[in-house]
mmCIF file of the protein (N, C-alpha, C, O) and its ligand, coordinates in Angstrom:
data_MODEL
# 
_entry.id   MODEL 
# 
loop_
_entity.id 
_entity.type 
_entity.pdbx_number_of_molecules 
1 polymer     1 
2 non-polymer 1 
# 
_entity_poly.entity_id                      1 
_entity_poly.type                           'polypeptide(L)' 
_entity_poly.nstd_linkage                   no 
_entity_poly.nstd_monomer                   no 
_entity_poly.pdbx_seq_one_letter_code       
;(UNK)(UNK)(UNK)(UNK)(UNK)(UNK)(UNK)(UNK)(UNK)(UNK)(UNK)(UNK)(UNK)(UNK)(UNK)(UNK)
(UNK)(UNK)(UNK)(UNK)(UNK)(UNK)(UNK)(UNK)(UNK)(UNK)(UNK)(UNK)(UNK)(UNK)(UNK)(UNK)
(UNK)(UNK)(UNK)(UNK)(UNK)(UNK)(UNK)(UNK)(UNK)(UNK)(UNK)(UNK)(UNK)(UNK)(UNK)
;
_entity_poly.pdbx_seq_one_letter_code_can   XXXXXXXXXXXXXXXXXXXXXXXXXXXXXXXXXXXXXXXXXXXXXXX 
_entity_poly.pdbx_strand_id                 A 
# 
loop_
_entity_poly_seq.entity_id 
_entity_poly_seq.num 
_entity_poly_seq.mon_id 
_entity_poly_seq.hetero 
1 1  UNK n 
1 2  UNK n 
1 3  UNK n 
1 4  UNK n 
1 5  UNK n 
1 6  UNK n 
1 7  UNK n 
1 8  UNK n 
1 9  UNK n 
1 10 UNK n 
1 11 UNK n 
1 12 UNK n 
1 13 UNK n 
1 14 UNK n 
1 15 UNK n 
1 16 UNK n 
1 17 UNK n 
1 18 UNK n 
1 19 UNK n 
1 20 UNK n 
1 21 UNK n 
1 22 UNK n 
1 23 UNK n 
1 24 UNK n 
1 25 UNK n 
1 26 UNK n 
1 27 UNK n 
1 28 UNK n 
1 29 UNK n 
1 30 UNK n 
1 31 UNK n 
1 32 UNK n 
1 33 UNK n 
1 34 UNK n 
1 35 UNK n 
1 36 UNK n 
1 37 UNK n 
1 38 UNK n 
1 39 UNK n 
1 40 UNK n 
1 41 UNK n 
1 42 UNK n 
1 43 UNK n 
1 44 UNK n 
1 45 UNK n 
1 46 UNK n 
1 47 UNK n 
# 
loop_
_struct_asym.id 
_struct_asym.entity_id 
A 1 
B 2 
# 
loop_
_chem_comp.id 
_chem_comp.type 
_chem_comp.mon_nstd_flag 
UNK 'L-peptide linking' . 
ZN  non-polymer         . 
# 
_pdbx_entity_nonpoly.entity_id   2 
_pdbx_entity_nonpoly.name        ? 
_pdbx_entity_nonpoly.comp_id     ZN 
# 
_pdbx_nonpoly_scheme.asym_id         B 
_pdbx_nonpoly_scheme.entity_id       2 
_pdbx_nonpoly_scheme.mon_id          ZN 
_pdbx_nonpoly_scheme.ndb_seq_num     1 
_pdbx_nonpoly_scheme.pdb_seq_num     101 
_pdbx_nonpoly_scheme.auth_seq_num    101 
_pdbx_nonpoly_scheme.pdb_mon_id      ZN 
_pdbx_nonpoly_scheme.auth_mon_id     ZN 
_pdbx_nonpoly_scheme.pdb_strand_id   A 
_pdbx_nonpoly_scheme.pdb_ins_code    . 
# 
loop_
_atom_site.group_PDB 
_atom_site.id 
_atom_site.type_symbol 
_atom_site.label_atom_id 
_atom_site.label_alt_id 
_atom_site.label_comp_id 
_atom_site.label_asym_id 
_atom_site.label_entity_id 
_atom_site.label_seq_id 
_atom_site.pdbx_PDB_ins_code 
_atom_site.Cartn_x 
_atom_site.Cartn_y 
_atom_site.Cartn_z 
_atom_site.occupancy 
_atom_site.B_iso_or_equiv 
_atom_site.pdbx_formal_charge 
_atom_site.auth_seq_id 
_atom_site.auth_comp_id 
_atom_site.auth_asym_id 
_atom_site.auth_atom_id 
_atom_site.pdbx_PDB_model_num 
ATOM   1   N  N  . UNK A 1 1  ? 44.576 82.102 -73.066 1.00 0.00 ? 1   UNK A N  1 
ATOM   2   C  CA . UNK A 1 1  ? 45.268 81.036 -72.333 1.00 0.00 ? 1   UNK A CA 1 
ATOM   3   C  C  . UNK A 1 1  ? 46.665 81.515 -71.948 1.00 0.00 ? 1   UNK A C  1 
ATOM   4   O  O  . UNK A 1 1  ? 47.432 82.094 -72.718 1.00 0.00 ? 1   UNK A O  1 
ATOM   5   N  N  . UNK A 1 2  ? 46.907 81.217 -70.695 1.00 0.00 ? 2   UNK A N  1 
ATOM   6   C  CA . UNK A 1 2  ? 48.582 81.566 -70.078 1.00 0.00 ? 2   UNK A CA 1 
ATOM   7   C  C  . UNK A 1 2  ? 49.550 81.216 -70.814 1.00 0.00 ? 2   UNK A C  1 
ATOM   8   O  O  . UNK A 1 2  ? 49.476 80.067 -71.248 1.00 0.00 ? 2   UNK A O  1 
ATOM   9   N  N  . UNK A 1 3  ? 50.597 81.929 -71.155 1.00 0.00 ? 3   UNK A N  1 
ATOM   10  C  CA . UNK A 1 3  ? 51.949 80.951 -71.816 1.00 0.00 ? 3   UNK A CA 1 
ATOM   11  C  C  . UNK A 1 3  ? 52.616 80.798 -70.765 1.00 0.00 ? 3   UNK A C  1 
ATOM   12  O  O  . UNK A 1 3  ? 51.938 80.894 -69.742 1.00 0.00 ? 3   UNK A O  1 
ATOM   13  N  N  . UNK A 1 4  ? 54.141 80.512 -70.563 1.00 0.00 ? 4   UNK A N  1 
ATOM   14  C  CA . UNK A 1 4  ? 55.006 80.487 -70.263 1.00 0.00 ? 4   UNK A CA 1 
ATOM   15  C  C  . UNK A 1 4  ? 55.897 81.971 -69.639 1.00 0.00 ? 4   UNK A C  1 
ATOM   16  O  O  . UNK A 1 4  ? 56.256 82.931 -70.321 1.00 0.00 ? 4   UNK A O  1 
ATOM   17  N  N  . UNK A 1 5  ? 56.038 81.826 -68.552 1.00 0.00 ? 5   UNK A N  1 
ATOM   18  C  CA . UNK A 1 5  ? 56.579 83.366 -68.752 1.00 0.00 ? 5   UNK A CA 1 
ATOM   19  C  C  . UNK A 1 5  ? 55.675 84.426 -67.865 1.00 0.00 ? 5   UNK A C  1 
ATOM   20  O  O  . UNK A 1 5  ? 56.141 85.320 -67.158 1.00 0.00 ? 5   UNK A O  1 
ATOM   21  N  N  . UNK A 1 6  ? 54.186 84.109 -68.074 1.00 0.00 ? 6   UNK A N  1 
ATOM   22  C  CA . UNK A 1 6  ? 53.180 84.748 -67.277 1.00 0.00 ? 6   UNK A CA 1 
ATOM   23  C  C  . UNK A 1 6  ? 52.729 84.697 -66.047 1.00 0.00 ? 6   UNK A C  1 
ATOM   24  O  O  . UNK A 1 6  ? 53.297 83.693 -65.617 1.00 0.00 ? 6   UNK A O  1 
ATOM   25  N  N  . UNK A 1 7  ? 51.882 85.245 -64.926 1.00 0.00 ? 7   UNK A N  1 
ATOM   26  C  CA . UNK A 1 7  ? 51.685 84.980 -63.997 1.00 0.00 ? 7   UNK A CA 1 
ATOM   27  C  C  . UNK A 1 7  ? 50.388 84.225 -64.047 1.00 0.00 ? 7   UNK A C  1 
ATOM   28  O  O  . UNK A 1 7  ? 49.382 84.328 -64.749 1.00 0.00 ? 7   UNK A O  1 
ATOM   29  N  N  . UNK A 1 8  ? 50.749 83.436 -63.071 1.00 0.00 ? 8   UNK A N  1 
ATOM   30  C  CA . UNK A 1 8  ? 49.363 82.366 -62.917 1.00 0.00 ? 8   UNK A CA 1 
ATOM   31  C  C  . UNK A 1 8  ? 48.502 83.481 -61.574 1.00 0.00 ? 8   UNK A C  1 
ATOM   32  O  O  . UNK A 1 8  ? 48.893 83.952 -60.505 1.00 0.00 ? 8   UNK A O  1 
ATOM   33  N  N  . UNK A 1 9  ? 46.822 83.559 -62.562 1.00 0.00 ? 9   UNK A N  1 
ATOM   34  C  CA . UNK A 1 9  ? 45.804 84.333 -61.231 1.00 0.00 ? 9   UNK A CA 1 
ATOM   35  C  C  . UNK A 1 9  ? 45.411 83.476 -60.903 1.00 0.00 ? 9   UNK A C  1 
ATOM   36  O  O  . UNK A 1 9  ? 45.471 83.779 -59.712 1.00 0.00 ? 9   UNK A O  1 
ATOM   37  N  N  . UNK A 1 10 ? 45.033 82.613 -60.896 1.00 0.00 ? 10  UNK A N  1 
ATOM   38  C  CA . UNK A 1 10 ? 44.034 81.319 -60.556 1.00 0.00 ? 10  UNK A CA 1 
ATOM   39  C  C  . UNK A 1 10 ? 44.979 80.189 -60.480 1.00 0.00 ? 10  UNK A C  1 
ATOM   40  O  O  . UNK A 1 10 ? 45.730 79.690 -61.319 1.00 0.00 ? 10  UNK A O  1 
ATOM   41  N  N  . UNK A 1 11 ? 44.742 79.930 -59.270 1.00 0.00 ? 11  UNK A N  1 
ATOM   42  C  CA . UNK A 1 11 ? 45.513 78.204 -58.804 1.00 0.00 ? 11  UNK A CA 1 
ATOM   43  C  C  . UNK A 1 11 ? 44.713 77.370 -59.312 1.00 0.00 ? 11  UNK A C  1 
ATOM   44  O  O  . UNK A 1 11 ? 43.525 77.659 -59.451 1.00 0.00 ? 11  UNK A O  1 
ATOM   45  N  N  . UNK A 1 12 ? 45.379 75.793 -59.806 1.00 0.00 ? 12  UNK A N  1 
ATOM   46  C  CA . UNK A 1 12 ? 44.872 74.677 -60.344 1.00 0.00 ? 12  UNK A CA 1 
ATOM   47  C  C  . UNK A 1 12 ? 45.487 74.083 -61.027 1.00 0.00 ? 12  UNK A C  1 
ATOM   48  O  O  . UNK A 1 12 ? 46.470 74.595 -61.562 1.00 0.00 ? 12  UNK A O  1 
ATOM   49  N  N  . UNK A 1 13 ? 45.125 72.759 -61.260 1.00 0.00 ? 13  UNK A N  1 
ATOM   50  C  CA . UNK A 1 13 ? 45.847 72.107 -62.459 1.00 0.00 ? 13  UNK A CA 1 
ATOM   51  C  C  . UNK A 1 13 ? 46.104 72.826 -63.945 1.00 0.00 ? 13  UNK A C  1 
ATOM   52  O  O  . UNK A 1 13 ? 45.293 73.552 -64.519 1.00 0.00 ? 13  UNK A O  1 
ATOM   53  N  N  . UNK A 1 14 ? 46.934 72.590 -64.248 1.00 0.00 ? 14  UNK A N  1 
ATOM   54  C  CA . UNK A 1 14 ? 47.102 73.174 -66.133 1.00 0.00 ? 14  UNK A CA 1 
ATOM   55  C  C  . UNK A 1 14 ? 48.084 71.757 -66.633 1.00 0.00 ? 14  UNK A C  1 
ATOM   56  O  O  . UNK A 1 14 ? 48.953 71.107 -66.051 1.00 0.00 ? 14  UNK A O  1 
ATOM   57  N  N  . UNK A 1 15 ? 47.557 71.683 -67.779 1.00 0.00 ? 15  UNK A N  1 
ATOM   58  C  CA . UNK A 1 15 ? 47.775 71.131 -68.963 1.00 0.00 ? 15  UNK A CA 1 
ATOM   59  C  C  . UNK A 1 15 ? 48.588 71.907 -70.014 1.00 0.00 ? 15  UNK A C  1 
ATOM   60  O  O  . UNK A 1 15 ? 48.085 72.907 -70.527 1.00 0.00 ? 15  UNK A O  1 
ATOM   61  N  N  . UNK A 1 16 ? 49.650 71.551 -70.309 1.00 0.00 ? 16  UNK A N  1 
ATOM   62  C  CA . UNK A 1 16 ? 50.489 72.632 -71.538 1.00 0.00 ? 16  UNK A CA 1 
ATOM   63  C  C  . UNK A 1 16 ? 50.492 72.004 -72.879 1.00 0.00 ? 16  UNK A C  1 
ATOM   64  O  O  . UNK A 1 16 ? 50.549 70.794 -73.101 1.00 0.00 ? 16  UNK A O  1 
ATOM   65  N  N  . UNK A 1 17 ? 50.425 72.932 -73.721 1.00 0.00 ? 17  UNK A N  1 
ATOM   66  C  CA . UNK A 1 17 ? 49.469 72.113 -74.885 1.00 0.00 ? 17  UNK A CA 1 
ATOM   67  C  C  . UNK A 1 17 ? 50.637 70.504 -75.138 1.00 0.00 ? 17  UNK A C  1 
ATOM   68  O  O  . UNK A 1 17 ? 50.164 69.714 -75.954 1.00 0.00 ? 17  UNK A O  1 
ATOM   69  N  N  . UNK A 1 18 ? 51.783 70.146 -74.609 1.00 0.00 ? 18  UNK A N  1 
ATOM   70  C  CA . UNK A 1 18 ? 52.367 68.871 -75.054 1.00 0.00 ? 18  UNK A CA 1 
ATOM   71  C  C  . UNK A 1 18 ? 51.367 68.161 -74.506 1.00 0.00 ? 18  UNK A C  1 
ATOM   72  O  O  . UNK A 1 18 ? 51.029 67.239 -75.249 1.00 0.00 ? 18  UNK A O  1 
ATOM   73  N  N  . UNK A 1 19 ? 50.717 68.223 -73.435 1.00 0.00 ? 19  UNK A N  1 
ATOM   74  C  CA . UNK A 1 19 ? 50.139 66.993 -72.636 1.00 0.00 ? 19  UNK A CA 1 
ATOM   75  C  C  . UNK A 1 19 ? 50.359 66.694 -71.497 1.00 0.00 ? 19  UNK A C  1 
ATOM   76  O  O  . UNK A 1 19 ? 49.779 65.759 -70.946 1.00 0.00 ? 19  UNK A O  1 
ATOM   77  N  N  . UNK A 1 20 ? 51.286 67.471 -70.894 1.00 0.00 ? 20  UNK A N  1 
ATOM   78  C  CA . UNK A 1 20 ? 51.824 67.152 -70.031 1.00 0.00 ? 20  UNK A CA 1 
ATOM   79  C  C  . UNK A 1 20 ? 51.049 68.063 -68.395 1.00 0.00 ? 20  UNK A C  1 
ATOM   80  O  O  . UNK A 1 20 ? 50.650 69.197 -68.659 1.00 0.00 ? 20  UNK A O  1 
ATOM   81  N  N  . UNK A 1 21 ? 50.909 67.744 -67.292 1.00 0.00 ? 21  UNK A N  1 
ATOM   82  C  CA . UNK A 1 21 ? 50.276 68.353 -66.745 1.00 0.00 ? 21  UNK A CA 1 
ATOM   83  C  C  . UNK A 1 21 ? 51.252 69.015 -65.186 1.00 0.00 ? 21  UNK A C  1 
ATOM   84  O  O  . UNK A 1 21 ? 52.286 68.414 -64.895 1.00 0.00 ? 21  UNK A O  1 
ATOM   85  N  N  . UNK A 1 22 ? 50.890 70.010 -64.470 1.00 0.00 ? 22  UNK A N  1 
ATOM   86  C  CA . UNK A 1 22 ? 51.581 70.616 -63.356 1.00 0.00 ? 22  UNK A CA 1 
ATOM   87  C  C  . UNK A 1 22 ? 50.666 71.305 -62.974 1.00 0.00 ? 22  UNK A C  1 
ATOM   88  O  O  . UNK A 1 22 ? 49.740 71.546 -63.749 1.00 0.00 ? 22  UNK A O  1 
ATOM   89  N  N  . UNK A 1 23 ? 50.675 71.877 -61.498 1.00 0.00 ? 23  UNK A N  1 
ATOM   90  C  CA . UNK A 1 23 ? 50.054 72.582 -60.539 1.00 0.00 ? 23  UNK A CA 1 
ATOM   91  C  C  . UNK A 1 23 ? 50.689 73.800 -60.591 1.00 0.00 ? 23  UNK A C  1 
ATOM   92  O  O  . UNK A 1 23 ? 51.908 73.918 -60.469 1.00 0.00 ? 23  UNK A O  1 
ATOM   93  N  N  . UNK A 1 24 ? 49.839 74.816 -60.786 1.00 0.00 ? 24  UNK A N  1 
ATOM   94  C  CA . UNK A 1 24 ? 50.381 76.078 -60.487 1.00 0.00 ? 24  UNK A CA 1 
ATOM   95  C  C  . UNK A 1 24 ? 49.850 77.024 -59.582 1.00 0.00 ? 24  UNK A C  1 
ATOM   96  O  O  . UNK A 1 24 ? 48.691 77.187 -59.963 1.00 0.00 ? 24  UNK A O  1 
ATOM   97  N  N  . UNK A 1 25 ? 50.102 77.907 -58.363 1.00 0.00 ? 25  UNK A N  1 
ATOM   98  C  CA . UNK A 1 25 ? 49.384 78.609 -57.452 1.00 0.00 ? 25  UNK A CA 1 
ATOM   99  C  C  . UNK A 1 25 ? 49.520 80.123 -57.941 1.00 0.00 ? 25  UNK A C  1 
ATOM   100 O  O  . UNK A 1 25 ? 50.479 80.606 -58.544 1.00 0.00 ? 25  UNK A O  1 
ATOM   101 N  N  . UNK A 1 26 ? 48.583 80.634 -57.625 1.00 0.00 ? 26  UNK A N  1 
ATOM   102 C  CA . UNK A 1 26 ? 48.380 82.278 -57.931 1.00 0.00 ? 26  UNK A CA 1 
ATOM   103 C  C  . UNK A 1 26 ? 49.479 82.943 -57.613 1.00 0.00 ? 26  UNK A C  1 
ATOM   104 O  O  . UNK A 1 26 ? 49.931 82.708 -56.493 1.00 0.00 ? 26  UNK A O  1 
ATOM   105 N  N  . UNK A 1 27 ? 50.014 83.677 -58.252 1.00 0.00 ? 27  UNK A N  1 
ATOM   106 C  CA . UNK A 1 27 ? 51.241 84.270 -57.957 1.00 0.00 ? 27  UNK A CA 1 
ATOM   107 C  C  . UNK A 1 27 ? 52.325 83.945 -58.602 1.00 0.00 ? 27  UNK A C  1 
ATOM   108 O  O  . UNK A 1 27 ? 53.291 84.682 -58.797 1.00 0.00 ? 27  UNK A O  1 
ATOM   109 N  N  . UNK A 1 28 ? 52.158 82.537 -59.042 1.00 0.00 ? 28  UNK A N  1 
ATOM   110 C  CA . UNK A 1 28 ? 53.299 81.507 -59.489 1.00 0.00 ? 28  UNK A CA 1 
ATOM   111 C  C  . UNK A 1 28 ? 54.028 81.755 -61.117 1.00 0.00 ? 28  UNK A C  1 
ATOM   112 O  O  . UNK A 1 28 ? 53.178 81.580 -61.990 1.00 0.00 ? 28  UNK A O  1 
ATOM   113 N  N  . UNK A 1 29 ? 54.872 81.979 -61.455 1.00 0.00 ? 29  UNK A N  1 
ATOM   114 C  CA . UNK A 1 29 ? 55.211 82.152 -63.049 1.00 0.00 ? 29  UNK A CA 1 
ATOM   115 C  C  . UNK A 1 29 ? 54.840 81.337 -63.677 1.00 0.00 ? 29  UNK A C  1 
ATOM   116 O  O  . UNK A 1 29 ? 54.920 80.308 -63.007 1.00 0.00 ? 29  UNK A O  1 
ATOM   117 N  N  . UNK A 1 30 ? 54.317 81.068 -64.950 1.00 0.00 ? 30  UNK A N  1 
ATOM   118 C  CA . UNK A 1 30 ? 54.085 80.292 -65.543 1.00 0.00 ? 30  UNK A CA 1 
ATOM   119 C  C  . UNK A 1 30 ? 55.667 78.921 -66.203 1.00 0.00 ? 30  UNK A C  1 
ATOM   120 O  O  . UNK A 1 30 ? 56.272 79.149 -67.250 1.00 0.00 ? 30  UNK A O  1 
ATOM   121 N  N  . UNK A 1 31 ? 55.989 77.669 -65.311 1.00 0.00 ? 31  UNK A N  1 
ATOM   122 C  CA . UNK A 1 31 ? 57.090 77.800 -66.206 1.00 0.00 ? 31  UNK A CA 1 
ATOM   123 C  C  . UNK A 1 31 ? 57.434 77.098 -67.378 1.00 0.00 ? 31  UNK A C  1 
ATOM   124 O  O  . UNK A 1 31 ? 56.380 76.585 -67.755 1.00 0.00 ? 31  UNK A O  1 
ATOM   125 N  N  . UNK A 1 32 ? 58.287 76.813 -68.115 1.00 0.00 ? 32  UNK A N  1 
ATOM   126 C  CA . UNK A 1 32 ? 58.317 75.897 -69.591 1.00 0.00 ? 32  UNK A CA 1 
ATOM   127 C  C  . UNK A 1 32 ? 57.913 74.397 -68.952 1.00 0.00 ? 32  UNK A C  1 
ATOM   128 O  O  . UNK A 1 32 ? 57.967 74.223 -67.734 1.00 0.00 ? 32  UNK A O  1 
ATOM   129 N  N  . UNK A 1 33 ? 57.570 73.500 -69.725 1.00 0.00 ? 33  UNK A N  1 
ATOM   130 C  CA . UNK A 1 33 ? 57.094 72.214 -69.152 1.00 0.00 ? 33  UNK A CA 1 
ATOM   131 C  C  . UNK A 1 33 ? 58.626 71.468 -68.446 1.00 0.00 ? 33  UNK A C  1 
ATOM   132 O  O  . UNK A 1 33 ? 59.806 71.669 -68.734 1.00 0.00 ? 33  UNK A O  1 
ATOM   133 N  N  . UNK A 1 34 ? 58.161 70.806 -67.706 1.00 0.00 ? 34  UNK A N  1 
ATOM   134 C  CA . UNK A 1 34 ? 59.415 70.348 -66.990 1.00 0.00 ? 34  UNK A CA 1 
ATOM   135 C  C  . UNK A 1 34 ? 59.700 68.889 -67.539 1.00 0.00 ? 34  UNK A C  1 
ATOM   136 O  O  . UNK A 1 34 ? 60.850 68.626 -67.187 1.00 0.00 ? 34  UNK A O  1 
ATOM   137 N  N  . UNK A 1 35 ? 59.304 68.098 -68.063 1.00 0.00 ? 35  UNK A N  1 
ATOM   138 C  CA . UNK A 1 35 ? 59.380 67.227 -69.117 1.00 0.00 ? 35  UNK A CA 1 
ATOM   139 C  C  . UNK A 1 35 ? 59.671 67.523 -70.391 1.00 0.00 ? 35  UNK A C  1 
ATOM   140 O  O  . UNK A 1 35 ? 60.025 66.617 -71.145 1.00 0.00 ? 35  UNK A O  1 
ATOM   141 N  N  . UNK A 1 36 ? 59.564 68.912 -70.862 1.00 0.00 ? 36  UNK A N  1 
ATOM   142 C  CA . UNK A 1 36 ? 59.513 68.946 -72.378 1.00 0.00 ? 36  UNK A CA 1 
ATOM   143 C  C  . UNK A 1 36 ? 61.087 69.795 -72.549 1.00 0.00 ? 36  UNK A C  1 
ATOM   144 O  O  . UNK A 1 36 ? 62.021 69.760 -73.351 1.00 0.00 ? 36  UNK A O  1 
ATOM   145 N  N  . UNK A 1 37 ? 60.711 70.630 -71.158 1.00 0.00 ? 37  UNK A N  1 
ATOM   146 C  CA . UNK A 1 37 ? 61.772 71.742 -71.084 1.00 0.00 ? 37  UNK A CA 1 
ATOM   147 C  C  . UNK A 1 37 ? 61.718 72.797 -72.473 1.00 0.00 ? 37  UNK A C  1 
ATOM   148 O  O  . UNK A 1 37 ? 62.733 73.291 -72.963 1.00 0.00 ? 37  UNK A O  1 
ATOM   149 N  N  . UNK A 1 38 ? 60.142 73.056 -73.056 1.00 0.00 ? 38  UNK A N  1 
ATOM   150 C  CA . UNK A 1 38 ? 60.135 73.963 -73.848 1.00 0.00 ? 38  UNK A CA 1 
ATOM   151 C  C  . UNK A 1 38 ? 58.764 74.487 -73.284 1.00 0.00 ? 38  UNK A C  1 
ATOM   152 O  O  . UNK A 1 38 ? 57.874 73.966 -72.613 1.00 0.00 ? 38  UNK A O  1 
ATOM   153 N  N  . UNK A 1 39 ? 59.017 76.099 -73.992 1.00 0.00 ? 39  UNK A N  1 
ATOM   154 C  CA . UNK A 1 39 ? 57.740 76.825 -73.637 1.00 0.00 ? 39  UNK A CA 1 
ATOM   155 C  C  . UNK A 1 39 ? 55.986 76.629 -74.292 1.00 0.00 ? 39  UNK A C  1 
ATOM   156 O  O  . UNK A 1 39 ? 55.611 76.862 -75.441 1.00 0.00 ? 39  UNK A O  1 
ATOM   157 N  N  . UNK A 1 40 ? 55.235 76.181 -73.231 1.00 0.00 ? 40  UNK A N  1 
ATOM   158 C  CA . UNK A 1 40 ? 53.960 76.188 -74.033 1.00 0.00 ? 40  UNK A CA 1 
ATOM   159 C  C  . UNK A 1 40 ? 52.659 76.805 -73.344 1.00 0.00 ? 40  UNK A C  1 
ATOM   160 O  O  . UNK A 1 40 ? 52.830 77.459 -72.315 1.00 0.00 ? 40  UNK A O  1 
ATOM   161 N  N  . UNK A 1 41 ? 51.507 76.655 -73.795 1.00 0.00 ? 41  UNK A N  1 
ATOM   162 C  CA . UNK A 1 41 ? 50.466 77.424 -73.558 1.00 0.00 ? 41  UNK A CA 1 
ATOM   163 C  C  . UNK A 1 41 ? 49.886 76.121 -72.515 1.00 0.00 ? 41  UNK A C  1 
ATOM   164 O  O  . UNK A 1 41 ? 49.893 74.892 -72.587 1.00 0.00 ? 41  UNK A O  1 
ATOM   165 N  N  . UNK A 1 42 ? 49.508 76.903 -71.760 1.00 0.00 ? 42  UNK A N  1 
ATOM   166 C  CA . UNK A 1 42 ? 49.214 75.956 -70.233 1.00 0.00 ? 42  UNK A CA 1 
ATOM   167 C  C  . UNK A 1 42 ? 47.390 76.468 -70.590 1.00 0.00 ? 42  UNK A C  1 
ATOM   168 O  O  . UNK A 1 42 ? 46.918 77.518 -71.025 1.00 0.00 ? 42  UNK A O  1 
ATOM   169 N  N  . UNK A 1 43 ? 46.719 75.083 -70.132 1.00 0.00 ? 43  UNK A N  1 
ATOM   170 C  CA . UNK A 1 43 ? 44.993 75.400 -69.895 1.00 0.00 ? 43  UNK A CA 1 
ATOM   171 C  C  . UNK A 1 43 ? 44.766 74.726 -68.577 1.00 0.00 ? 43  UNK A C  1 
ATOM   172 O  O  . UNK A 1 43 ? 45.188 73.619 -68.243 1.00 0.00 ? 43  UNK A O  1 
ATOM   173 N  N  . UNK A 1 44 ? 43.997 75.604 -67.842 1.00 0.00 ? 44  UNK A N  1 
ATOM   174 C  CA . UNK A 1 44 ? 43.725 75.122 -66.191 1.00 0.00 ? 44  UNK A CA 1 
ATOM   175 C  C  . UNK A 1 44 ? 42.266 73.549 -66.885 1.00 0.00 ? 44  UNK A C  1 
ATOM   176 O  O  . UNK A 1 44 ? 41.305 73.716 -67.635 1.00 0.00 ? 44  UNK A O  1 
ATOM   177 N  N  . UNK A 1 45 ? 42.753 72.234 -66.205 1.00 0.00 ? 45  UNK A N  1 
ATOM   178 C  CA . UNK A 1 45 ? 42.044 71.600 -66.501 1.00 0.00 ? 45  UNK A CA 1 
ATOM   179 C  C  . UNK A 1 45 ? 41.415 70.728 -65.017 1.00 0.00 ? 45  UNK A C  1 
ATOM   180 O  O  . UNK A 1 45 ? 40.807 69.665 -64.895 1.00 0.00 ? 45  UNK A O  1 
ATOM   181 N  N  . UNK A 1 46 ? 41.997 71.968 -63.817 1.00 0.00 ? 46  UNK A N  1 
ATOM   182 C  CA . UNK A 1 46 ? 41.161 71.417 -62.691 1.00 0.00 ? 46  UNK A CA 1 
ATOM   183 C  C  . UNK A 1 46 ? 41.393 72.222 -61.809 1.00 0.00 ? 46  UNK A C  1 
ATOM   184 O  O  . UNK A 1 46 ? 42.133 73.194 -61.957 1.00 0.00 ? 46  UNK A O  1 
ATOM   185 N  N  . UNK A 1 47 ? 40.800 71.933 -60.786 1.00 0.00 ? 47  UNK A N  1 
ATOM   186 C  CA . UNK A 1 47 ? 41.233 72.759 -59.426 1.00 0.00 ? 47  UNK A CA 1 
ATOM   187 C  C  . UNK A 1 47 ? 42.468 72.557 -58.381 1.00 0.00 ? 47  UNK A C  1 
ATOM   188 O  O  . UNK A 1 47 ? 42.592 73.312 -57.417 1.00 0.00 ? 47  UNK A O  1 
HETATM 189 ZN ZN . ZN  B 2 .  ? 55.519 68.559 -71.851 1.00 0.00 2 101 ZN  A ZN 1 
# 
């Protein structure tokens, strides 16, 4: 699973393990949650 920090290969929704959810496009850095403003492990939970 992507952390924070990494490059996103695959565009789609992600989920970071707070709960919180954001869109990320291929290419895109992975970034800390923007609600939490801390770093977490993002899971693609759509397209
Ligand atoms: Zn969050």
């Amino acid at each position: 699973m992507p952390r924070t920090g990494e490059i996103c290969t695959l565009s789609g929704l992600y989920q970071g393990d707070c709960g919180h959810s954001h869109r990320f496009d291929r290419g895109d850095t992975f970034t800390p949650c923007s609600y939490c403003a801390r770093a977490v492990t993002w899971i693609r939970v759509g397209a």
